[in-house]
C-alpha positions in Angstrom: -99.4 -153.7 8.5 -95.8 -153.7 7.0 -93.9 -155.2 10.1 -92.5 -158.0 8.1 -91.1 -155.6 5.5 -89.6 -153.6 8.1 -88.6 -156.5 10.3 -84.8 -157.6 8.8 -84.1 -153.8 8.6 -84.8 -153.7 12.6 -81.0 -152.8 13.5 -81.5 -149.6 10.6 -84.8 -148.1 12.2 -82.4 -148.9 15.6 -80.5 -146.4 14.3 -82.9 -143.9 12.5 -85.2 -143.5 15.8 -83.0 -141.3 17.2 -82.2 -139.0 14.3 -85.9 -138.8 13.8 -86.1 -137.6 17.3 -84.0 -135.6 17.8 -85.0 -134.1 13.9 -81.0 -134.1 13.0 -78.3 -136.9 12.1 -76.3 -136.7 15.1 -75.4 -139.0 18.0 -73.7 -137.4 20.9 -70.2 -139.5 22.1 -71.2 -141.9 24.2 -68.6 -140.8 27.0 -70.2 -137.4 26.7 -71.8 -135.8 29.1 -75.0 -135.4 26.8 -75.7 -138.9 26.4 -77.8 -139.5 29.2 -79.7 -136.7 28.3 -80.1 -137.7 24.7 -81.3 -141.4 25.5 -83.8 -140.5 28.5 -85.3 -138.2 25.7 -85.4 -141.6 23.1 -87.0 -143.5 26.0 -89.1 -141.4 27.1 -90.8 -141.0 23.1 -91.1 -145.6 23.5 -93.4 -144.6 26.6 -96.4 -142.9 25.1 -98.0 -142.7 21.6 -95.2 -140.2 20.2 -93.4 -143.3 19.1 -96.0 -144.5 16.9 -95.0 -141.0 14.2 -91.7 -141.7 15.4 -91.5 -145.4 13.5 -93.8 -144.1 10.4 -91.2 -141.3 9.8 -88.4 -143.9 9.9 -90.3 -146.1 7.3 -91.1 -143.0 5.4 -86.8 -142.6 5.0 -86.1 -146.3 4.7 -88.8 -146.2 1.5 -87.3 -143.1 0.0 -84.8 -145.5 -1.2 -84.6 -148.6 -2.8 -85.0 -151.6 -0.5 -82.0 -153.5 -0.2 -81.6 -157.2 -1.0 -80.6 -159.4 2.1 -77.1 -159.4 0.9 -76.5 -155.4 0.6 -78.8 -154.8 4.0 -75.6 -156.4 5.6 -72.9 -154.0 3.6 -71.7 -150.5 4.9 -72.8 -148.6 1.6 -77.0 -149.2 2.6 -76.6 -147.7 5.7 -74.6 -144.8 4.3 -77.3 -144.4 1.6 -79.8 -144.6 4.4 -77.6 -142.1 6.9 -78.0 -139.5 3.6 -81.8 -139.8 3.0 -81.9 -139.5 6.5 -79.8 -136.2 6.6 -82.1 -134.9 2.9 -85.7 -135.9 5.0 -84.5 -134.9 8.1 -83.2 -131.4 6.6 -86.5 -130.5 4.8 
């Protein structure tokens, strides 16, 4: 179990979950009409076992780079370097 290690990067995999859902880095605006649509689809992966491969894949990205210190997890250029490994797994 590597809940700990994943546990201060919480607000990242926040992020990621839907990418990995959806299969693509993108996030409708949230005034769009798509949002709604795009979230009940999120939620509805929490409510049944899909969200256990769901998590996994987001570890999978976080470890394809190197793990941040606790300073740099709170600096804009992680989560860029984690919104690109996201776009190069996610794109395979």
């Amino acid at each position: 179990n590597d809940a700990p290690k994943y546990n201060r990067l919480r607000w990242h995999i926040a992020m990621l979950y839907p990418w990995v859902v959806f299969g693509k880095v993108e996030t409708p605006d949230p005034s769009s009409k798509k949002i709604t649509a795009y979230c009940d689809k999120v939620l509805k992966t929490l409510l049944n076992e899909e969200y256990i491969e769901n998590f996994k894949t987001c570890q999978r990205i976080i470890d394809s780079i190197e793990m941040p210190t606790d300073d740099q997890i709170k600096r804009g250029k992680y989560t860029s370097e984690l919104k690109e490994a996201a776009e190069k797994f996610l794109n395979k």
